[in-house]
C-alpha positions as CSV (number, residue, x, y, z in Angstrom):
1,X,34.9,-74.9,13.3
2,X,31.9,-73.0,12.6
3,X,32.2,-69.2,13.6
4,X,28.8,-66.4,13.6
5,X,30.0,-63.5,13.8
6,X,27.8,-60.2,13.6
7,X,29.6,-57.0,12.0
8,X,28.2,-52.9,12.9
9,X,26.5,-52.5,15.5
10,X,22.2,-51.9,16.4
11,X,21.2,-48.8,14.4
12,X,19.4,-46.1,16.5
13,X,15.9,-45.4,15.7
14,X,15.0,-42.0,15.6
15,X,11.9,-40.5,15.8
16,X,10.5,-39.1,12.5
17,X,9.7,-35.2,13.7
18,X,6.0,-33.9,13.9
19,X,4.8,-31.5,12.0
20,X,2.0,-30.4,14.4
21,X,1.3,-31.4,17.6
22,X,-1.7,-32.2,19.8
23,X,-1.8,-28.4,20.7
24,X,-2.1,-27.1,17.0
25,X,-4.9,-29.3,15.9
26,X,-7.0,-28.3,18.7
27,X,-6.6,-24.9,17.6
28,X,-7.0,-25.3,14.2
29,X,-9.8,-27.6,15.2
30,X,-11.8,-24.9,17.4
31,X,-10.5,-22.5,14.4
32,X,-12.0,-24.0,11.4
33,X,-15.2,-24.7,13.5
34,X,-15.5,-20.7,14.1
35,X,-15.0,-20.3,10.0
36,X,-17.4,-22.9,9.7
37,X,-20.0,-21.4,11.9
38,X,-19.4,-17.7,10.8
39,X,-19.5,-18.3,6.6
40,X,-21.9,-20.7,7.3
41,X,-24.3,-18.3,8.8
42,X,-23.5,-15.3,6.4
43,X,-23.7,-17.2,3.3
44,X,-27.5,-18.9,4.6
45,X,-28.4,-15.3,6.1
46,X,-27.8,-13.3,2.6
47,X,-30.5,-10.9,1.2
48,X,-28.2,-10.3,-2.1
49,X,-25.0,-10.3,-2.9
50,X,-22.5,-7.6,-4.0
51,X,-23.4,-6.1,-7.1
52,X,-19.7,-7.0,-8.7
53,X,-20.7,-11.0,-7.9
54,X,-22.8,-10.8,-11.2
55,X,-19.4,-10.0,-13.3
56,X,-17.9,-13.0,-11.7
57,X,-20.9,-15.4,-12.6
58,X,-21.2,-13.7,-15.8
59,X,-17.5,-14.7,-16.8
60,X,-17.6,-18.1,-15.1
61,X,-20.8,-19.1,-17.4
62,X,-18.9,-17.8,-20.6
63,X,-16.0,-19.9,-19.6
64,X,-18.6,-23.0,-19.1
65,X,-20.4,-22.0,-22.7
66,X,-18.2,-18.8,-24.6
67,X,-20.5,-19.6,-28.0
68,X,-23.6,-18.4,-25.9
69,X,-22.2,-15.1,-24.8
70,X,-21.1,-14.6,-28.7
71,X,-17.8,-15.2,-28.3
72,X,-15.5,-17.9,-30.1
73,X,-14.0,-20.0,-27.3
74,X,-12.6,-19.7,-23.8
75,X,-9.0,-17.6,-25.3
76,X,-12.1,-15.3,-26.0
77,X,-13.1,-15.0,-23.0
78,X,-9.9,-14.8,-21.7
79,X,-9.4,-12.0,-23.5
80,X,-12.3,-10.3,-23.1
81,X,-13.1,-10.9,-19.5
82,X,-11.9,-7.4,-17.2
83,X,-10.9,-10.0,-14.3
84,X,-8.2,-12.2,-14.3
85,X,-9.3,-16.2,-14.7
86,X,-8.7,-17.6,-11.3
87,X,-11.8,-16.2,-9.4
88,X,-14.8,-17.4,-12.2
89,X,-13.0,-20.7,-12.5
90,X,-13.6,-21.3,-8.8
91,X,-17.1,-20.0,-9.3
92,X,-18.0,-22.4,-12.0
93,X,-16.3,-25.4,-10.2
94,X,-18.5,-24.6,-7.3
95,X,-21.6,-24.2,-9.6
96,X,-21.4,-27.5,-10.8
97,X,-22.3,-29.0,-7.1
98,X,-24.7,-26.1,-6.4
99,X,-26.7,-26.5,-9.8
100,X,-26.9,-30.1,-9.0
101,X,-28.0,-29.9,-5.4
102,X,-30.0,-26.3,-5.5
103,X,-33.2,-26.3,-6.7
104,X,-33.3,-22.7,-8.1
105,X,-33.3,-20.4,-11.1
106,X,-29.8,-20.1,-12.7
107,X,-29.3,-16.4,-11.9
108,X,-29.8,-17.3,-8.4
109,X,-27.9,-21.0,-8.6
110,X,-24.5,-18.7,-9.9
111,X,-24.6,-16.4,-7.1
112,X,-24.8,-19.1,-4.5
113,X,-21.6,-20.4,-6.3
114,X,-19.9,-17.2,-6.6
115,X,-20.9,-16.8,-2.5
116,X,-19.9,-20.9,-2.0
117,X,-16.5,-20.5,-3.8
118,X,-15.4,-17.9,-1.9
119,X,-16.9,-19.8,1.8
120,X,-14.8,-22.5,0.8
121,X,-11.5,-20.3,0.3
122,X,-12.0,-18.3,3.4
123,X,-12.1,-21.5,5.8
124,X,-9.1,-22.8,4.2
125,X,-7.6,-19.9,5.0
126,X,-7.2,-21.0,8.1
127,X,-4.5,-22.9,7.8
128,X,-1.9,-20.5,5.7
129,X,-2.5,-18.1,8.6
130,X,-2.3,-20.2,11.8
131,X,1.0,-21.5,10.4
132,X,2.0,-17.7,9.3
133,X,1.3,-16.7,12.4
134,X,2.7,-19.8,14.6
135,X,6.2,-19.5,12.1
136,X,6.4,-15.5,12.9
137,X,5.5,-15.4,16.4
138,X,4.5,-18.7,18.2
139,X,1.6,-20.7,18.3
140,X,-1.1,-18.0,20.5
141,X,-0.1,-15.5,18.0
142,X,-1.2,-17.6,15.1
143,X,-4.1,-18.7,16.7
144,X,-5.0,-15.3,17.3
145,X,-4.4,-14.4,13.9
146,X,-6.3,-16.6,12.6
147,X,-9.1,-16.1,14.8
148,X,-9.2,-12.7,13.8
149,X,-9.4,-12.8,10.3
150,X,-12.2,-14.9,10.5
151,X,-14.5,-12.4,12.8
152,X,-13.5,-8.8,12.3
153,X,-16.9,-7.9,10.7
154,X,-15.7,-6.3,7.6
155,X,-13.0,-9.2,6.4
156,X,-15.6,-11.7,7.9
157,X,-18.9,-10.3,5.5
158,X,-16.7,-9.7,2.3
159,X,-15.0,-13.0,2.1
160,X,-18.5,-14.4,2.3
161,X,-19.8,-12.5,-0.5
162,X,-19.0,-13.4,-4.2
163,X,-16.2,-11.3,-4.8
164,X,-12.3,-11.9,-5.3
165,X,-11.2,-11.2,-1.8
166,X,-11.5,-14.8,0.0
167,X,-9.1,-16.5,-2.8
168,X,-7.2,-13.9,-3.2
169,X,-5.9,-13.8,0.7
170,X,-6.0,-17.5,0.8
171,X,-3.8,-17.0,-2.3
172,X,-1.7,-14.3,-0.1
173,X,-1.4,-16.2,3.0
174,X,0.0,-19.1,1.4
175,X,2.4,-17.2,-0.5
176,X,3.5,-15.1,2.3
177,X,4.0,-18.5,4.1
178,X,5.9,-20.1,1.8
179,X,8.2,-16.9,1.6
180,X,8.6,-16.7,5.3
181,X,9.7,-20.0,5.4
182,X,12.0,-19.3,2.4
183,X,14.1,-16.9,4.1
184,X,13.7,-19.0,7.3
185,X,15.6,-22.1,5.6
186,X,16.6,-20.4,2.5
187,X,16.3,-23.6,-0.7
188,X,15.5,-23.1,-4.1
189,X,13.1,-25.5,-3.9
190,X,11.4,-22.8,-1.0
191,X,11.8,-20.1,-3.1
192,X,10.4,-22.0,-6.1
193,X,7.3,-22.7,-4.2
194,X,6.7,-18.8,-3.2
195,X,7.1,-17.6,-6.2
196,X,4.3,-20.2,-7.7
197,X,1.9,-19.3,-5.0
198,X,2.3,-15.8,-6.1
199,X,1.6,-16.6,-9.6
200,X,-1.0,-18.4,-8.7
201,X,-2.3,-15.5,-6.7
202,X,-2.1,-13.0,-9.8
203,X,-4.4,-15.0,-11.6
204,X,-7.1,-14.2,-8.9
205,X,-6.1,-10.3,-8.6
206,X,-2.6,-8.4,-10.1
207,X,-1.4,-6.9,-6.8
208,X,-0.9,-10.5,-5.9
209,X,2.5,-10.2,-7.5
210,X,3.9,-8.1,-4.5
211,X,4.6,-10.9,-2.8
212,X,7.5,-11.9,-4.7
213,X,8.5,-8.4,-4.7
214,X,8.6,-8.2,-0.9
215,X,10.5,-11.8,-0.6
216,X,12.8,-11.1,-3.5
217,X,13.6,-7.4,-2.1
218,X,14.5,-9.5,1.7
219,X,16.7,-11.9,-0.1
220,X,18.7,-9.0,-1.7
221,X,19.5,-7.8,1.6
222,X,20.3,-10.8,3.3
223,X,23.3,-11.3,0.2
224,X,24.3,-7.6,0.4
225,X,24.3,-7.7,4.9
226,X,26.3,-10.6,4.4
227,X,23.6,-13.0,6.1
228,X,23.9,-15.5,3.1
229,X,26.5,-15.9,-0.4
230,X,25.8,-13.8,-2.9
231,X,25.2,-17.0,-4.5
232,X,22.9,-18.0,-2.1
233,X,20.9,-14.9,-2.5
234,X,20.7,-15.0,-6.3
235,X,19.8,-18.3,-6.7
236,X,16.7,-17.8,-4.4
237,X,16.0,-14.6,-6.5
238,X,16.2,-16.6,-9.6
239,X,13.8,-19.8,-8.3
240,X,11.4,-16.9,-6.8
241,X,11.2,-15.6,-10.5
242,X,10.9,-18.5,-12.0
243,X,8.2,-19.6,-9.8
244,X,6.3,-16.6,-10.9
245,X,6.5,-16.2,-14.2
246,X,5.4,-19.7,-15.3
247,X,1.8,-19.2,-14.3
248,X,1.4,-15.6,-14.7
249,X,3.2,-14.9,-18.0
250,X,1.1,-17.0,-20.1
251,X,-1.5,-14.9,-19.1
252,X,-0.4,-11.7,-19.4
253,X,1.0,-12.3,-23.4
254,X,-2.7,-13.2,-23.8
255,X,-3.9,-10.3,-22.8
256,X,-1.1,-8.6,-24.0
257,X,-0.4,-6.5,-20.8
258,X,-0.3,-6.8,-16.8
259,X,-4.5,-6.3,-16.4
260,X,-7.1,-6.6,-18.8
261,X,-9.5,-3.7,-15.7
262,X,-10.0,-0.2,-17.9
263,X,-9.0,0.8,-14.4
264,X,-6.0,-0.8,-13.6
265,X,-4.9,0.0,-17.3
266,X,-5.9,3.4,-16.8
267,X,-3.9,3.9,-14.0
268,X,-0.5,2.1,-15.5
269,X,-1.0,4.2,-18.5
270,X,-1.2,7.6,-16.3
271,X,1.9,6.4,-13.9
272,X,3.5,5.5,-17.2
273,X,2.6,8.5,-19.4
274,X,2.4,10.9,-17.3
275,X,4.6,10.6,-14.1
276,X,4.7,14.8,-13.4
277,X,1.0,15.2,-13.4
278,X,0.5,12.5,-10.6
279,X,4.2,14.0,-8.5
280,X,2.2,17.5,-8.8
281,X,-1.2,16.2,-7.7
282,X,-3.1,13.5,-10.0
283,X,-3.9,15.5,-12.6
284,X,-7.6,17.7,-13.3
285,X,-10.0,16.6,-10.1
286,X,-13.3,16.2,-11.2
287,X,-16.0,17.1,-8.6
288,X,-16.6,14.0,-6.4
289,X,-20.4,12.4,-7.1
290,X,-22.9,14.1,-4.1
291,X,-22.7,10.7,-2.5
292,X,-20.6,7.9,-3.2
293,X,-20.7,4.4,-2.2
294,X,-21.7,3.7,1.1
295,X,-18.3,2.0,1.5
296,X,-16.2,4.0,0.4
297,X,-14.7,7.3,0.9
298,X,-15.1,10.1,-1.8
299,X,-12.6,13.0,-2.5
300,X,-14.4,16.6,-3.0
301,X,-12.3,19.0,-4.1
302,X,-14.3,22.0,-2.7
303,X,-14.4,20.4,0.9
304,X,-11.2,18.2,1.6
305,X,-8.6,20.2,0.8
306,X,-5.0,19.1,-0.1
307,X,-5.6,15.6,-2.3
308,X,-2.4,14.3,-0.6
309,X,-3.7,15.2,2.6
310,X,-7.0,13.6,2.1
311,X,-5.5,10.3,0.5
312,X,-3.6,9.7,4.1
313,X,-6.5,10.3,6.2
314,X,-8.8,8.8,4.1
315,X,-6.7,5.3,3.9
316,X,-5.7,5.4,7.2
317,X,-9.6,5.8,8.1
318,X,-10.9,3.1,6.0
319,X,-8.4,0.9,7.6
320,X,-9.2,1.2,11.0
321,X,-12.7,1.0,10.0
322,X,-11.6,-2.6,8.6
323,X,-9.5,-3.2,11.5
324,X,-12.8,-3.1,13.8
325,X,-11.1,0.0,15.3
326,X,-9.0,-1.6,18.5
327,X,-7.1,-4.1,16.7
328,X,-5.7,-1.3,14.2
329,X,-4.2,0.2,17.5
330,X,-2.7,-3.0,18.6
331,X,-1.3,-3.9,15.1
332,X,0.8,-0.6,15.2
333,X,2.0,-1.6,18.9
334,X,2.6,-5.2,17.2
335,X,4.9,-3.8,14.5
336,X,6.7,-1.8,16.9
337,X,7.3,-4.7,19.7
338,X,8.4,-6.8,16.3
339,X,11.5,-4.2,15.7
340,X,13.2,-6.4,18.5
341,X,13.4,-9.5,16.6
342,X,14.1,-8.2,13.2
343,X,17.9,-8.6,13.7
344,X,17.6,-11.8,14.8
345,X,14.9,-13.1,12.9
346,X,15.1,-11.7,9.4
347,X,12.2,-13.4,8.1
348,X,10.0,-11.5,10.1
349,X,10.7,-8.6,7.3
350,X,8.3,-10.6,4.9
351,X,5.1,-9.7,6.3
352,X,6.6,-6.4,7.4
353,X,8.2,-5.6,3.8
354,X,4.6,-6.7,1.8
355,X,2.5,-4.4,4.2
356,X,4.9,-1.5,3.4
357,X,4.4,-2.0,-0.1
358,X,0.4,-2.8,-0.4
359,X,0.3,0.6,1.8
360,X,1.8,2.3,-0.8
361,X,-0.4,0.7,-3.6
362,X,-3.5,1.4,-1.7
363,X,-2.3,5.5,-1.1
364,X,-1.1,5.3,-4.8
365,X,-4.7,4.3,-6.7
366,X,-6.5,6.5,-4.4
367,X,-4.1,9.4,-5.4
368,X,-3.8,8.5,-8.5
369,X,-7.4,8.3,-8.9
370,X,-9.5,7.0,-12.1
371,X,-10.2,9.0,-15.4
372,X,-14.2,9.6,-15.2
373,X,-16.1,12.3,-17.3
374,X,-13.7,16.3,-16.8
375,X,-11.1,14.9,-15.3
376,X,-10.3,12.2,-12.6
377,X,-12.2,11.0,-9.1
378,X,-10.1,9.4,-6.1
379,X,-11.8,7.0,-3.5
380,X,-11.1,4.4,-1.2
381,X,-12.8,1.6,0.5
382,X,-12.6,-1.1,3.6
383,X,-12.3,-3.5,0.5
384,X,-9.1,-1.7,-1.0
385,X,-7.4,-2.4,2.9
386,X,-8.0,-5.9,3.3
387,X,-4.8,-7.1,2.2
388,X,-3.4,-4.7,4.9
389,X,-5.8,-5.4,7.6
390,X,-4.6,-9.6,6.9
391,X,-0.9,-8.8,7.4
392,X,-2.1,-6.5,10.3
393,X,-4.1,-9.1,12.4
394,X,-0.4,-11.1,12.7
395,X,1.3,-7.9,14.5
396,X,-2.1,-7.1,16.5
397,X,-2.1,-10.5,17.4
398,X,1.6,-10.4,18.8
399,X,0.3,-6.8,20.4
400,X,-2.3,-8.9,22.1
401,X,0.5,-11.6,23.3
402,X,2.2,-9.3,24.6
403,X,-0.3,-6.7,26.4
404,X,-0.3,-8.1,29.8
405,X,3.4,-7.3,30.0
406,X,2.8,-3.9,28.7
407,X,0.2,-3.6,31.0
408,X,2.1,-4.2,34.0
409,X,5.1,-1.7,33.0
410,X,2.3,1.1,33.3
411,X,0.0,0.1,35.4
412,X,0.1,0.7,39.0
413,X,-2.7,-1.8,40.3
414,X,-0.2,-4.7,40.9
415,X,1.1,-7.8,39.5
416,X,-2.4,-9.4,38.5
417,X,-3.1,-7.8,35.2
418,X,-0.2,-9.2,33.9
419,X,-1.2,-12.8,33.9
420,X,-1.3,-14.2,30.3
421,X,-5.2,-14.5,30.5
422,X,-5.7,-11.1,30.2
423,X,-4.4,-11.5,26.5
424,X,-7.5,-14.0,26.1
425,X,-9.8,-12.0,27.6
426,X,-8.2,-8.9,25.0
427,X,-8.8,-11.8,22.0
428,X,-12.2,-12.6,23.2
429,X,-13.0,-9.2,24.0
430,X,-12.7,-8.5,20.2
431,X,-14.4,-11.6,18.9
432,X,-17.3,-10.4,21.2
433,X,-17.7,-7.2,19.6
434,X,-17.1,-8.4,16.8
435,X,-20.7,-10.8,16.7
436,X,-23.5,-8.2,16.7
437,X,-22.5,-6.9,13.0
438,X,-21.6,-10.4,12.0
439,X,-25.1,-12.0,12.4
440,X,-26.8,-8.9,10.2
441,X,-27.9,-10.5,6.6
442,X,-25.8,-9.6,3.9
443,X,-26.9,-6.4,1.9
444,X,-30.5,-6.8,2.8
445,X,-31.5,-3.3,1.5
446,X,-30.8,-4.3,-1.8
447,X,-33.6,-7.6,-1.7
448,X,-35.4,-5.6,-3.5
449,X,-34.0,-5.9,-7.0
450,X,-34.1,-9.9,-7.1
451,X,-38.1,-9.0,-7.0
452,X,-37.5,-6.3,-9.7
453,X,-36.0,-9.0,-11.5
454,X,-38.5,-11.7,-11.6
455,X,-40.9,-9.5,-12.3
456,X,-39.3,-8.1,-15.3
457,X,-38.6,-11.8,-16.4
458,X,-41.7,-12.4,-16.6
459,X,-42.9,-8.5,-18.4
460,X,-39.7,-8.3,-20.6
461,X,-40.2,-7.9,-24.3
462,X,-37.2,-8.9,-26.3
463,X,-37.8,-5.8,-28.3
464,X,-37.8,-3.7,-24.7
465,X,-35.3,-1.1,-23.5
466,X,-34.0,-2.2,-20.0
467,X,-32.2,0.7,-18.1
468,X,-30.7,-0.8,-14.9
469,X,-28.0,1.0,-13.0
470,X,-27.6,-1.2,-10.9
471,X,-27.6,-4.4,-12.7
472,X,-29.0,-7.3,-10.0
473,X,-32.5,-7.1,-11.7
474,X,-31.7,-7.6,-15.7
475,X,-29.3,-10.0,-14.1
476,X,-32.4,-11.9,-12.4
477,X,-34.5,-11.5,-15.4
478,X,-31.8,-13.2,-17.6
479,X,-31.1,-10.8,-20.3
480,X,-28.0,-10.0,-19.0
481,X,-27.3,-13.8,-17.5
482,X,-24.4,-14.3,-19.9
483,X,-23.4,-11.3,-21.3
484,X,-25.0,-7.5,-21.5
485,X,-27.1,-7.0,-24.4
486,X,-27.0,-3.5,-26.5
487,X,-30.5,-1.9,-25.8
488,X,-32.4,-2.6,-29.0
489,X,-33.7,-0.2,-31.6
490,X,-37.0,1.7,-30.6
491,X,-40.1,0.2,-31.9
492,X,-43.6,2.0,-31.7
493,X,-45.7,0.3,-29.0
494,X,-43.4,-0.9,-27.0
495,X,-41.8,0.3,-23.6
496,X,-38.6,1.5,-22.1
497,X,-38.0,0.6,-18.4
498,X,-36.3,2.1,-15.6
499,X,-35.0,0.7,-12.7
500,X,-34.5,2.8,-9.4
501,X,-33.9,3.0,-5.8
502,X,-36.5,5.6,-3.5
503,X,-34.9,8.4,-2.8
504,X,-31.2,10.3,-4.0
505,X,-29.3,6.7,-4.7
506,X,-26.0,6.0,-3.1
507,X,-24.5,4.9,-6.3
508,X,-24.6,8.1,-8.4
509,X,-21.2,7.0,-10.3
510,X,-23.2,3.9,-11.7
511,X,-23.3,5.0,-15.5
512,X,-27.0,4.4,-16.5
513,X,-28.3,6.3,-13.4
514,X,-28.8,10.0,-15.6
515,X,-31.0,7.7,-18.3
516,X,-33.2,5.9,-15.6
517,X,-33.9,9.0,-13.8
518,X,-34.8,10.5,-16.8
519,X,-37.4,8.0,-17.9
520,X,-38.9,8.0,-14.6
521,X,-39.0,12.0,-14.8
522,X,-40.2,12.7,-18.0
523,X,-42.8,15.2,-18.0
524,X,-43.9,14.8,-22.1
525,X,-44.3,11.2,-22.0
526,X,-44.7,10.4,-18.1
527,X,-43.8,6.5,-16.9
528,X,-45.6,4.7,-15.0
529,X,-44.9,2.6,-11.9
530,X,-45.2,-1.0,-13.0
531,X,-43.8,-2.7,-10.0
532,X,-42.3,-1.3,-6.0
533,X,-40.7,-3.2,-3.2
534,X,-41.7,-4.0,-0.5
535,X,-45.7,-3.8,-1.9
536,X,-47.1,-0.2,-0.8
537,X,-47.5,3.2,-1.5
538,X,-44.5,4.2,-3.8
539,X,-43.2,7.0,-1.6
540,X,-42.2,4.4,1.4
541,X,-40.8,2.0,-1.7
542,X,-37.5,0.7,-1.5
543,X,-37.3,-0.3,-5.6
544,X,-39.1,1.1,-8.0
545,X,-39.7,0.1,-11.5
546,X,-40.7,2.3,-14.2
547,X,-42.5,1.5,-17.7
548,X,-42.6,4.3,-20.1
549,X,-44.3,3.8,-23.4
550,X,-41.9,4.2,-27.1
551,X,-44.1,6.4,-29.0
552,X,-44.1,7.3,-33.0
553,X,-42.3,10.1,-32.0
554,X,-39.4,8.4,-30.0
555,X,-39.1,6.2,-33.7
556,X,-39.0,9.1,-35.5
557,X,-36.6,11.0,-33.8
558,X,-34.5,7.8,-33.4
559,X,-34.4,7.0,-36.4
560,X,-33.4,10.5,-37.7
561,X,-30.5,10.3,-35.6
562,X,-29.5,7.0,-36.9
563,X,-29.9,8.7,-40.8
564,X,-27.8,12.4,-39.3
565,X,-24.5,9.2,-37.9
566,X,-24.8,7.2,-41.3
567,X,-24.7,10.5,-43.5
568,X,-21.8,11.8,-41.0
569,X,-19.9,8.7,-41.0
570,X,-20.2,8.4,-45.3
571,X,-19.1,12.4,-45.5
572,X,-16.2,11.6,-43.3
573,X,-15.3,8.6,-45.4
574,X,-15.6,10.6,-48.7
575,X,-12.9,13.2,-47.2
């Protein structure tokens, strides 16, 4: 007789778990429409971009054609770029869409890309730093973080603009996630993926590198507090290293060092050489330019006193000015409300343990200062404190959270201020200040010089000296599109030109400003004005160009001096 019989029982389904929920894609919904709607508007509303944009196109079209910039093939440029390679890839990947779809002159067309590449990275960013913030200190805090790193006027307009800045936090953020979550649920394979995401990073900017050091430096103390094995702690060390080196060493044997930026090897060179000069204070200050940058704040020996002195203020003032002023304050009461949860939540040390040491890079470079002409100048900018300002916006979006509580312990007005709205009406307090700087065109006193540009594209003799300090107008006249040419010999008949701003210029460090002024103030052989923007009298001109003629005397002296270098140079080789 025939028996079924069924063996084990039913198995239980079970639910696979959700990553996000119906709550976090609303906010990253409403979040990547604000990025949308902000870089959207600043990238369509731009006069010019930042002057350092034209180095980043300049590389990316060497990469795209290295024979036409004189150089061999793209190791050369490697080589010879002053930025690492991860910034002009991005820009000639975008260019390729842009030159397709953008009916304009190349200068203009690279830009745009330079401008596009970094939109692109700034509204991903989104998503590294809602889940930052969400992982550190629940889901309004990341919101709010997010939020604010897409307004606060000064991240908001640079990560529009065709500089680094944009990639480089996106970089950051996903790094600093991917650590965070390391130490959270400590795997190799967690620590692995940090440590790639901050190799990664270094290929858009060197500091990017800290981020290993601040995750590494939390995994040594968990293994020496006893939080994990020894084992535990070394393995992670080991995978975070690994992670890191594979993308960024191949690199740096290229270039045979850490940076391939005079300035950044200038200042590993002075920490390495010379480690008394810059504990006793930097080494010989050189006077500070009569104005700097308008960004940036400049050290004067003669008026600022102590350098140490004026290296703290002046960071911590270029910060808050970064910060948009009120969330700088609330950032500090964030970090202070986070000392609670450090114990319990260790992982809460990366963000805390990176800030600490991009702090002390920031006050470092500004101490240490950069070798110029008699001795070295110092300077800081909002651009130098945007990596601190990103970590910041996660602890002054936990000191928004938690500001209605606060409020209540000090208030005496009752219970109603400490409703949680009051934190959104903090948030959006913020965001609204934050929208009458945002909606200003991007460096719109500098149009001019795309003008100066054309016209000189259009004047230009190949045999012509161009002196432009700035650089946007031989960059929109094309001599410079690809590389920067050396001025050519003087030939009789032809002209020098000169390139200025109206008035004392802001950018008096700019290293061709002393020859341009002096064309345009030569009394034996006076220039004239060939071109001014806007059209008008040439006192109320914002650019100015200058043509001065190359007479038989300019030959002759030039090529005198040529005849005194060769004689020198064959008397020295005789000896």
């Amino acid at each position: 007789m025939a028996t079924d019989v069924h063996i084990g029982g039913r198995l239980e389904t079970v639910a696979p778990r959700r990553v996000t929920d119906a709550a976090d894609r609303v906010r990253l919904l409403i979040l990547v429409a604000v990025a949308v709607a902000v870089h959207g508007w600043l990238l369509t509303h731009t006069k010019m971009t930042a002057r350092d944009s034209i180095g980043f196109a300049r590389i990316a079209l060497q990469f795209e054609h290295p024979k036409a910039a004189g150089l061999e093939d793209v190791v050369a440029v490697l080589k010879h770029a002053q930025h690492p390679p991860g910034y002009p890839l991005a820009v000639l990947a975008a260019s390729w869409p842009v030159r397709a779809g953008y009916d304009a002159d190349l200068p203009d067309q690279m830009l745009f890309s330079a401008q596009v590449a970094s939109g692109i990275a700034a509204i991903l960013l989104v998503f590294p730093t809602y889940w930052l913030g969400r992982l550190l200190f629940g889901k309004f805090c990341g919101f709010a973080a997010a939020l604010l790193v897409q307004v606060l006027p000064v991240m908001a307009e640079v990560t529009s603009d065709g500089l680094t800045e944009a990639l480089y936090l996106l970089g950051l953020g996903t790094a600093l996630l991917l650590g965070t979550r390391a130490v959270k649920s400590p795997t190799v394979g967690g620590f692995l993926l940090c440590g790639l995401a901050t190799g990664m990073t270094y290929l858009v900017r060197p500091e990017g590198l800290l981020v290993a050091g601040a995750v590494g430096l939390v995994a040594v103390a968990m293994g020496l507090v006893g939080r994990w094995t020894r084992s535990q702690a070394a393995a992670g060390v080991a995978a975070l290293a690994v992670g890191a080196v594979l993308p960024a060493v191949p690199y740096m044997v290229l270039i045979e060092g850490i940076t391939n930026k005079p300035a950044g090897k200038a200042i590993w060179e002075h920490m390495i050489k010379s480690p008394r000069e810059i504990i006793l204070g930097g080494g010989r200050v050189s006077a500070a330019p009569q104005a700097g940058p308008p960004v940036a704040a400049w050290y004067v020996p003669d008026e600022d006193g102590p350098l140490a002195a004026w290296v703290v203020g002046a960071v911590t003032k270029e910060a808050v000015k970064a910060f948009h002023y009120v969330p700088a304050v609330l950032a500090v009461v964030g970090v202070v409300l986070a000392g609670r949860r450090l114990r319990a939540e260790p992982w809460v040390w990366v963000p805390l343990v990176y800030g600490v040491a991009i702090l002390a890079v920031i006050t470092a470079m500004a101490y240490v200062g950069q070798n110029s002409e008699g001795g070295r100048q110092h300077y800081v900018s909002e651009r130098h404190t945007l990596p601190l300002v990103y970590v910041g916006c996660f602890f002054a979006a936990l000191g928004i959270e938690q500001f209605p509580g606060l409020w209540v312990r000090v208030s005496l007005v009752g219970r109603w201020p400490g409703h949680p709205a009051v934190a959104w009406v903090v948030l959006l307090g913020i965001v609204a200040s934050s929208v009458p700087k945002l909606v200003k065109p991007l460096h719109a006193n500098r149009e001019g010089h795309d003008h100066a540009g054309r016209f000189l594209r259009d004047h230009l003799h190949e045999q012509d000296t161009l002196i432009d300090p700035f650089e946007w107008a031989q960059f929109y006249s094309e001599r410079a599109l690809r590389t920067i040419p050396p001025d050519p010999p003087p030939v009789a008949g032809r002209y020098r030109w000169a390139v200025l701003e109206q008035g004392e210029s802001p950018h008096s460090r700019l290293h061709r400003l002393q020859p341009a002024l002096d064309v345009a103030r030569d009394g034996k052989n006076k220039a004239e004005v060939a071109f001014v923007w806007p059209e008008g009298p040439v006192e109320d001109a914002k650019v100015v160009v200058y043509k001065q003629r190359i007479t038989e005397a300019d030959q002759a002296a030039y090529e005198a001096a040529r005849k005194a270098a060769e004689d020198a140079a064959k008397k020295a080789a005789d000896q």
